[in-house]
PASEBA-1860 file (N, C-alpha, C; in nm, 3 decimals):
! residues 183
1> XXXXXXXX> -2.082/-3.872/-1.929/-2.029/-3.941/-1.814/-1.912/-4.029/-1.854 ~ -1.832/-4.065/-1.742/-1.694/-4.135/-1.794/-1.771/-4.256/-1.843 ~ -1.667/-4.403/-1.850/-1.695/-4.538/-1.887/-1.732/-4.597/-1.736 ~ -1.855/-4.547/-1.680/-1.847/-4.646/-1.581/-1.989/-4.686/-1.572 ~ -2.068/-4.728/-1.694/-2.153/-4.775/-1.732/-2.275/-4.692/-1.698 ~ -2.287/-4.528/-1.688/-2.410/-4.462/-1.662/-2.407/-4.410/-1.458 ~ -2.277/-4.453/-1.415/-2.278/-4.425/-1.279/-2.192/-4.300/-1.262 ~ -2.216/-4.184/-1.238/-2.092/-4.069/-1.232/-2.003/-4.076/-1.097
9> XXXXXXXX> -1.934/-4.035/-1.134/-1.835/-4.027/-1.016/-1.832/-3.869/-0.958 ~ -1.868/-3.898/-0.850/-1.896/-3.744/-0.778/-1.750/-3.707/-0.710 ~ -1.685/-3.651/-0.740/-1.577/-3.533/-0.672/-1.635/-3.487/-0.570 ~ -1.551/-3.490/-0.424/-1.610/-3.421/-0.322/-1.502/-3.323/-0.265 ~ -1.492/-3.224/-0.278/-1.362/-3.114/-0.221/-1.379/-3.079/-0.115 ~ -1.376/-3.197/-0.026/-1.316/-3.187/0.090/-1.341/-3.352/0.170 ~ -1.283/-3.379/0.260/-1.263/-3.461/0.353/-1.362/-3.464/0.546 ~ -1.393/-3.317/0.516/-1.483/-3.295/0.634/-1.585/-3.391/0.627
17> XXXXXXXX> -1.638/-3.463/0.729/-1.741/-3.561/0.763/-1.847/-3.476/0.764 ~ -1.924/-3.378/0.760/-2.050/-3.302/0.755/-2.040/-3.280/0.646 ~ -1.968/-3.232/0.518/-1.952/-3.217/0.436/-1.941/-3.320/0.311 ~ -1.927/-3.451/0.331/-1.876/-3.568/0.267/-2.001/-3.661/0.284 ~ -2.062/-3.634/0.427/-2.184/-3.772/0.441/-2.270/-3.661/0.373 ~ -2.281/-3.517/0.357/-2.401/-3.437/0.330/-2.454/-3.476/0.144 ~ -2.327/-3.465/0.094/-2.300/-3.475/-0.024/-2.332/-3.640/-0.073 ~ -2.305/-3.718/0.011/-2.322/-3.899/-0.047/-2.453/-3.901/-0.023
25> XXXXXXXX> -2.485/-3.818/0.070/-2.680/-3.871/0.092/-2.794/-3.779/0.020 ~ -2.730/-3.691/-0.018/-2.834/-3.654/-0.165/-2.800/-3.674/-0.275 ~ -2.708/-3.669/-0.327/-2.660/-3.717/-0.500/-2.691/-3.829/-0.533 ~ -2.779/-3.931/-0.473/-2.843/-4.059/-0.529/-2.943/-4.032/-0.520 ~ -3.034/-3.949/-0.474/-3.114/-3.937/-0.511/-3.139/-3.867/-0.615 ~ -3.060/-3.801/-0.672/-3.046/-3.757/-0.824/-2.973/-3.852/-0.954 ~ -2.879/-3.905/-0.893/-2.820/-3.969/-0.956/-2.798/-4.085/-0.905 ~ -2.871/-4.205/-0.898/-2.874/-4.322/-0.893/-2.758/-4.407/-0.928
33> XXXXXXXX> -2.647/-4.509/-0.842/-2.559/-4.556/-0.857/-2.430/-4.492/-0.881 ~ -2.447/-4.372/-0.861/-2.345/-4.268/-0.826/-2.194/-4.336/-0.758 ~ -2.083/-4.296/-0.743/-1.984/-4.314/-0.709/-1.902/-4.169/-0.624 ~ -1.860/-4.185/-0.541/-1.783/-4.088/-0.489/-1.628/-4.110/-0.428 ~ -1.576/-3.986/-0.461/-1.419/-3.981/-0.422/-1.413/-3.847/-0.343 ~ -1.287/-3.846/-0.214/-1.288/-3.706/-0.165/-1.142/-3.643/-0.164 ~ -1.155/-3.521/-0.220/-1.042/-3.442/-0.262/-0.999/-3.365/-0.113 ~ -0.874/-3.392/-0.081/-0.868/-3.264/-0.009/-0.850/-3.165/-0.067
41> XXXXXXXX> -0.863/-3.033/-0.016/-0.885/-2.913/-0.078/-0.880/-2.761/0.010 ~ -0.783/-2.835/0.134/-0.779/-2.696/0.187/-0.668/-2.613/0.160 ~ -0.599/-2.672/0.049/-0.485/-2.575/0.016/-0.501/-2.502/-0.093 ~ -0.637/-2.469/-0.138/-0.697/-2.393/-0.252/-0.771/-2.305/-0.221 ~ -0.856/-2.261/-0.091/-0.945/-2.225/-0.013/-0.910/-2.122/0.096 ~ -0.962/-1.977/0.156/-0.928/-1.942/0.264/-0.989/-2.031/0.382 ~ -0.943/-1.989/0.485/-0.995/-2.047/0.654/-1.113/-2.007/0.681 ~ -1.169/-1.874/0.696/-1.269/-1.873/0.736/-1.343/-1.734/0.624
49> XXXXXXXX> -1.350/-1.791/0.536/-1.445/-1.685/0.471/-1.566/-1.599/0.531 ~ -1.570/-1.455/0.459/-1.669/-1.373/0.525/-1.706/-1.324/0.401 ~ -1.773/-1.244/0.360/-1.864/-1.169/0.272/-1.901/-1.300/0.151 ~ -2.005/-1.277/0.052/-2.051/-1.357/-0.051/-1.962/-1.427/-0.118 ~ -1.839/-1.318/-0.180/-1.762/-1.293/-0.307/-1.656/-1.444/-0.213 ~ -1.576/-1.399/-0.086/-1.549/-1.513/-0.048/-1.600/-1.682/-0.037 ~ -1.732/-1.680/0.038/-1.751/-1.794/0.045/-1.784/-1.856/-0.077 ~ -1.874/-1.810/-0.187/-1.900/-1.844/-0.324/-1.780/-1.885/-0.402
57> XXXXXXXX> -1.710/-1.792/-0.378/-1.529/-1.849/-0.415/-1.462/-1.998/-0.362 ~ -1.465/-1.991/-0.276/-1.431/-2.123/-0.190/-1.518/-2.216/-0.202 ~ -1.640/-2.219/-0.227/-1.734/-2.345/-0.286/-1.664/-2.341/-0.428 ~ -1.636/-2.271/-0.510/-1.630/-2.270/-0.645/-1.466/-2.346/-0.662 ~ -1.396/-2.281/-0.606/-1.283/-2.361/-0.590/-1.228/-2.519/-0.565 ~ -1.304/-2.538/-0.429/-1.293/-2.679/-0.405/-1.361/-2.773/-0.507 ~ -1.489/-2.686/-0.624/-1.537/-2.772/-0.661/-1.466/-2.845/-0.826 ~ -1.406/-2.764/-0.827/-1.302/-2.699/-0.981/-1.205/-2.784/-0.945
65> XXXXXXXX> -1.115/-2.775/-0.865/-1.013/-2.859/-0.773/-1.049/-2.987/-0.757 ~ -1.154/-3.040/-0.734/-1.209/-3.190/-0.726/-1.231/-3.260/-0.839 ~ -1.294/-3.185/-0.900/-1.344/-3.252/-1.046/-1.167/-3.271/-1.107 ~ -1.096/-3.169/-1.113/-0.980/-3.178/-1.184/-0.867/-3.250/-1.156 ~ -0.896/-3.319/-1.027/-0.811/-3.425/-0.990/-0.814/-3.531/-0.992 ~ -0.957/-3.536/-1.023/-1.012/-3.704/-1.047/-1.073/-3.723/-1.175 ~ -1.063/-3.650/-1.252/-1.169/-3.665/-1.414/-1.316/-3.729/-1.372 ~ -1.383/-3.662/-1.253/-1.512/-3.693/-1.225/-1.616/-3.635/-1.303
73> XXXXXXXX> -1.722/-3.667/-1.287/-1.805/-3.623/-1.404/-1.887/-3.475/-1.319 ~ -1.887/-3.485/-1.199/-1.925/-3.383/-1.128/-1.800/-3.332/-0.985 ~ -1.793/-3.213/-0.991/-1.747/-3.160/-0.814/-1.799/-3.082/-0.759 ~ -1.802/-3.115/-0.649/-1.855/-3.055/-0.563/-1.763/-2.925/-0.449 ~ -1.812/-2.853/-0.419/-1.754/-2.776/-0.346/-1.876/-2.701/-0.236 ~ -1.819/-2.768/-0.108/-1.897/-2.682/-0.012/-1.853/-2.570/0.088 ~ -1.903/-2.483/0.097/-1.793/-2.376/0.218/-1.931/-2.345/0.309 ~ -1.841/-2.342/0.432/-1.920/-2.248/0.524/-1.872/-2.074/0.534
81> XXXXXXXX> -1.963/-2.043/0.610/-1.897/-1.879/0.599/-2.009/-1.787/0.638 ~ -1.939/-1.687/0.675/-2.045/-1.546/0.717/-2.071/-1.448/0.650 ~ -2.195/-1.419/0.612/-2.230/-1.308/0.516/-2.273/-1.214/0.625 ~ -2.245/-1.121/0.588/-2.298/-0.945/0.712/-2.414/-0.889/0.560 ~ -2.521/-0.908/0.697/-2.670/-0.888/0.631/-2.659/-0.709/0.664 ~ -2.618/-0.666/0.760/-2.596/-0.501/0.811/-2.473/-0.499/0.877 ~ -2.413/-0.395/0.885/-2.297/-0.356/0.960/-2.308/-0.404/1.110 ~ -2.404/-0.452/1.181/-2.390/-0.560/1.264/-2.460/-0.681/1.257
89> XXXXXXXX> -2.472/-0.747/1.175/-2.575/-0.860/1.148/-2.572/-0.911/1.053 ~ -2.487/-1.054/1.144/-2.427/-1.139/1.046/-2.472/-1.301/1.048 ~ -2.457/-1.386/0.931/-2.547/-1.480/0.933/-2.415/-1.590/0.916 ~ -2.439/-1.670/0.899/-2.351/-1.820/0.886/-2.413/-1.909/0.855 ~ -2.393/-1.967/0.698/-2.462/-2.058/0.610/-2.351/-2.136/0.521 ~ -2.387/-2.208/0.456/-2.346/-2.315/0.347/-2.380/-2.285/0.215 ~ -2.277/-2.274/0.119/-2.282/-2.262/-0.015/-2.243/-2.371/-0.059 ~ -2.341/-2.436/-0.153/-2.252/-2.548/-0.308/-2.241/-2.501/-0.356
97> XXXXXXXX> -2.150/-2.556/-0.450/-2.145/-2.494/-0.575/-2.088/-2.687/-0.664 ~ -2.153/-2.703/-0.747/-2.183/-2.823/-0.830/-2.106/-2.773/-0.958 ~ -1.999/-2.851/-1.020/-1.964/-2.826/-1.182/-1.975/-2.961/-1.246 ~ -2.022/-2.996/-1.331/-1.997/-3.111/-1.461/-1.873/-3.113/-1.527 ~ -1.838/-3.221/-1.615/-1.766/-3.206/-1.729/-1.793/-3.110/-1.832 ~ -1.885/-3.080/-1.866/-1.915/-2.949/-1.994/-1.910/-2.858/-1.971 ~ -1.902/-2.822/-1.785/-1.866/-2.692/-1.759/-2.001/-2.600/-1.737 ~ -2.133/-2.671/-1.684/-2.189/-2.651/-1.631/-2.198/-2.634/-1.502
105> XXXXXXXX> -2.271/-2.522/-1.412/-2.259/-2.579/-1.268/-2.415/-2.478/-1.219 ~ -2.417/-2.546/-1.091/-2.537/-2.482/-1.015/-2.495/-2.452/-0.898 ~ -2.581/-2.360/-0.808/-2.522/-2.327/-0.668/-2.621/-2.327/-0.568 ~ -2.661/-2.368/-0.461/-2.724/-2.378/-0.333/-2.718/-2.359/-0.210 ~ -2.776/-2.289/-0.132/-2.781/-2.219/-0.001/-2.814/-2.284/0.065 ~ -2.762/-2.283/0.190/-2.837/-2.327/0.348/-2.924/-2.248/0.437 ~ -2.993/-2.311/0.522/-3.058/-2.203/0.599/-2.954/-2.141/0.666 ~ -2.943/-2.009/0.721/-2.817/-1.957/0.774/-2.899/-1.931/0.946
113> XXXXXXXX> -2.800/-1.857/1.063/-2.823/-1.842/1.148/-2.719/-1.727/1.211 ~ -2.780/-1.619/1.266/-2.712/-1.511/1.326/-2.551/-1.542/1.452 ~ -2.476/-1.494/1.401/-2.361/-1.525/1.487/-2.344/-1.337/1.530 ~ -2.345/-1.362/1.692/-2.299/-1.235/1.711/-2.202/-1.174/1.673 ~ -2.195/-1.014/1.659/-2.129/-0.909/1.612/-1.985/-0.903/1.662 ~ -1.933/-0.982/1.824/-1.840/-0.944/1.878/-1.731/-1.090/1.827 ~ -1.849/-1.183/1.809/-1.746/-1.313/1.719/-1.672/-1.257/1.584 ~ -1.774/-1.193/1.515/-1.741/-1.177/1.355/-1.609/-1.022/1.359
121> XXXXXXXX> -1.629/-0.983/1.441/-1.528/-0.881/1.482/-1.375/-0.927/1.490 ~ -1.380/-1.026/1.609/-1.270/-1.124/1.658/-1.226/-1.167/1.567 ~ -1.319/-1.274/1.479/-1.233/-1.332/1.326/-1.153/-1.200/1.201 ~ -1.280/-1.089/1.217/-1.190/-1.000/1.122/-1.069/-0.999/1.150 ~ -1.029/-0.995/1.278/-0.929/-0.938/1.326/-0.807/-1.042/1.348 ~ -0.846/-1.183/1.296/-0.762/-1.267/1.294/-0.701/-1.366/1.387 ~ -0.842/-1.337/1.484/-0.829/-1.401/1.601/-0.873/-1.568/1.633 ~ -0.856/-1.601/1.474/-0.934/-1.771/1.463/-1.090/-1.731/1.376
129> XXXXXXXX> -1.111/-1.883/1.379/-1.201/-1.945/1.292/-1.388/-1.940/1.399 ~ -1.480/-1.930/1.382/-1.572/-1.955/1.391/-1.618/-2.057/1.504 ~ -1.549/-2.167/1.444/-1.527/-2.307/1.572/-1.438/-2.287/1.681 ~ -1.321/-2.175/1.667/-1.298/-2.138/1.782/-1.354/-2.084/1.923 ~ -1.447/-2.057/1.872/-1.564/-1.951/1.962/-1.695/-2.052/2.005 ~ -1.675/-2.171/1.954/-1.779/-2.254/1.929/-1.838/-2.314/2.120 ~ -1.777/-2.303/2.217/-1.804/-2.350/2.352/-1.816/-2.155/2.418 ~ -1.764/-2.090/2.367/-1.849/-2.018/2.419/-1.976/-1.915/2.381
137> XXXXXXXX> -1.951/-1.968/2.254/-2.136/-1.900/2.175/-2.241/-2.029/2.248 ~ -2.165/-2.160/2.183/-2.287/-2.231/2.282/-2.298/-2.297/2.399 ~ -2.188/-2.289/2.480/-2.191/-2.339/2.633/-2.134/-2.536/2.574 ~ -2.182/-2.592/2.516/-2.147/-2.751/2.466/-1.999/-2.767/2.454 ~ -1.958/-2.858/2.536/-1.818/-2.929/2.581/-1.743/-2.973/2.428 ~ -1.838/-3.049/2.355/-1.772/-3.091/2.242/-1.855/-3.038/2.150 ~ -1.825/-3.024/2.031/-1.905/-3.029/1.890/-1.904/-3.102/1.786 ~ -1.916/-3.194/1.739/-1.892/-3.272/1.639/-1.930/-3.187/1.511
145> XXXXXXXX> -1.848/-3.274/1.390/-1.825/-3.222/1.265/-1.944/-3.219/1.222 ~ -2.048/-3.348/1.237/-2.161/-3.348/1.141/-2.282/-3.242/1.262 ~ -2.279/-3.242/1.375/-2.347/-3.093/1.430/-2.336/-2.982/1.391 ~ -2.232/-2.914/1.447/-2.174/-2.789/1.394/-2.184/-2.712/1.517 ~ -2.171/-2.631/1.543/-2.244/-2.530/1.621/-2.392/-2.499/1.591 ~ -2.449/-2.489/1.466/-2.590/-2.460/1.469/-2.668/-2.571/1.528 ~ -2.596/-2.724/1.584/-2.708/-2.776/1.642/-2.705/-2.741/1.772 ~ -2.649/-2.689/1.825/-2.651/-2.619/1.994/-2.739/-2.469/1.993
153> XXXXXXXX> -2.698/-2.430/1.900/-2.755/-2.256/1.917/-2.938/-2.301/1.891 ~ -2.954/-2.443/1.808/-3.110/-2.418/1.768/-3.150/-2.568/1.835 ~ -3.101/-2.573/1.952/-3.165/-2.686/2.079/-3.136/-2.812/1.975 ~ -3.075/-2.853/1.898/-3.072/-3.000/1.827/-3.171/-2.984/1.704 ~ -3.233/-2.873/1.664/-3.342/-2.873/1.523/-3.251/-2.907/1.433 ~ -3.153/-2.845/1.386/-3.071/-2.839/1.314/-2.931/-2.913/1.334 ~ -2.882/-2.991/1.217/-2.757/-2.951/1.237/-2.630/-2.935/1.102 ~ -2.488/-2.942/1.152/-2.384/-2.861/0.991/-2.444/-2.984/0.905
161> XXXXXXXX> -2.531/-3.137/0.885/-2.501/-3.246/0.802/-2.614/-3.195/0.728 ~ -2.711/-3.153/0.774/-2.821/-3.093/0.712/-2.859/-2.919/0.663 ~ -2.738/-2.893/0.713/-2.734/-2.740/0.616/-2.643/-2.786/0.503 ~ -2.546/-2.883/0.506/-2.436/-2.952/0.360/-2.567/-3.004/0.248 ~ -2.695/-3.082/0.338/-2.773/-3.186/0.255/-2.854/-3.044/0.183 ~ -2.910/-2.924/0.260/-2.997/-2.837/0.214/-2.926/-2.772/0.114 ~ -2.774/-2.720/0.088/-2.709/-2.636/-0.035/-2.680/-2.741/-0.140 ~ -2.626/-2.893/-0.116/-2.614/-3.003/-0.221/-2.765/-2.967/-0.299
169> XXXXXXXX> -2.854/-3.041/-0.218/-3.013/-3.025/-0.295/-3.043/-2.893/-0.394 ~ -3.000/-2.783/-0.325/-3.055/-2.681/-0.442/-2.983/-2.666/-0.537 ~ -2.829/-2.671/-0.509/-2.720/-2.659/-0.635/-2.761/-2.752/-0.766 ~ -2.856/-2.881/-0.666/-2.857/-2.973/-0.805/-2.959/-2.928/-0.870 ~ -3.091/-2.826/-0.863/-3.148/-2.826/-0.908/-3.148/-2.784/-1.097 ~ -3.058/-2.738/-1.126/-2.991/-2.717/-1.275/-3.032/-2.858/-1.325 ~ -2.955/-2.957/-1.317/-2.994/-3.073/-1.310/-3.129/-3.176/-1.358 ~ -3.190/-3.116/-1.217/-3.307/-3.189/-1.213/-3.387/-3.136/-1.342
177> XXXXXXX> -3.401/-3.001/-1.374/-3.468/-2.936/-1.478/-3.356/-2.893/-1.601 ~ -3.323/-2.986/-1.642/-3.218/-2.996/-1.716/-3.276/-2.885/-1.860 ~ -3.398/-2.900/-1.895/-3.448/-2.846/-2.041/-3.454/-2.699/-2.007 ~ -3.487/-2.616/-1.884/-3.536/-2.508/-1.834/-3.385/-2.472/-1.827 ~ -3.305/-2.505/-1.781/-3.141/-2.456/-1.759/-3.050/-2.462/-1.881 ~ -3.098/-2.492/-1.978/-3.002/-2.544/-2.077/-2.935/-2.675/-2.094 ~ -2.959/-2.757/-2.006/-2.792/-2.887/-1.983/-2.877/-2.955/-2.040
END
């Protein structure tokens, strides 16, 4: 860890508020007295990623990009994005992806949720982002950053601050079992 007496400084690659409060409210609980900084990072990243190889990329990026702008001891990188489970059936989840200074890293999933076939079509085709479609997949006037759309589609169970808190948590798990992972 740098000189800041046992407190790391967490890199956050990005500026999104679902993404930034998701990330400050679990990394103390791993890392106690933690510090955080936020990178922007959308000029390293596509818009709306689709298949694995993308969104895993774009977590991996922002998180590479963060750490390297701030000599943090960790970055973070979160993406949203749609994976196609079948040629019509497609999901929309949250990837971390966590790196250290030594060049360690871990990665973590969100629960995901089915976005119809005629949305994921539209975006292939370059017709906008995900949140574009967002009032008429779920009928809701506004959406806020830390909701998402998944808190409308699942009545308020869910929402984007707690699919960021569910992929932070597992990415760290490298971490937590530091002897079992190697670190």
């Amino acid at each position: 860890m740098n000189d800041r007496s046992g407190h790391p400084l967490v890199a956050i690659g990005s500026r999104n508020p679902a993404k930034t409060k998701g990330v400050r409210s679990v990394f103390p609980a791993f890392f106690p007295g933690c510090t955080f900084t936020e990178v922007e990072t959308s000029s390293v990243v596509r818009a709306q990623p689709i298949g694995m190889r993308q969104v895993l990329s774009g977590a991996r990026k922002r998180a590479k990009f963060a750490i390297s702008r701030c000599s943090g001891d960790f970055g973070v990188g979160v993406e949203a994005g749609i994976l196609s489970i079948t040629a019509r059936e497609h999901i929309n989840l949250q990837v971390a992806v966590i790196v250290d200074r030594e060049g360690h890293s871990g990665t973590g999933f969100s629960c995901g949720f089915l976005i119809p076939d005629q949305y994921v079509e539209r975006i292939r085709k370059g017709e906008g982002e995900l949140d574009k479609y967002s009032h008429e997949l779920t009928g809701a006037e506004r959406i806020t950053e830390e909701e998402g759309i998944v808190y409308h589609v699942t009545g308020g169970m869910v929402s984007r601050l707690q699919m960021t808190e569910q992929c932070v948590g597992m990415a760290l798990v490298p971490w937590l079992n530091r002897k079992v992972y190697g670190l």
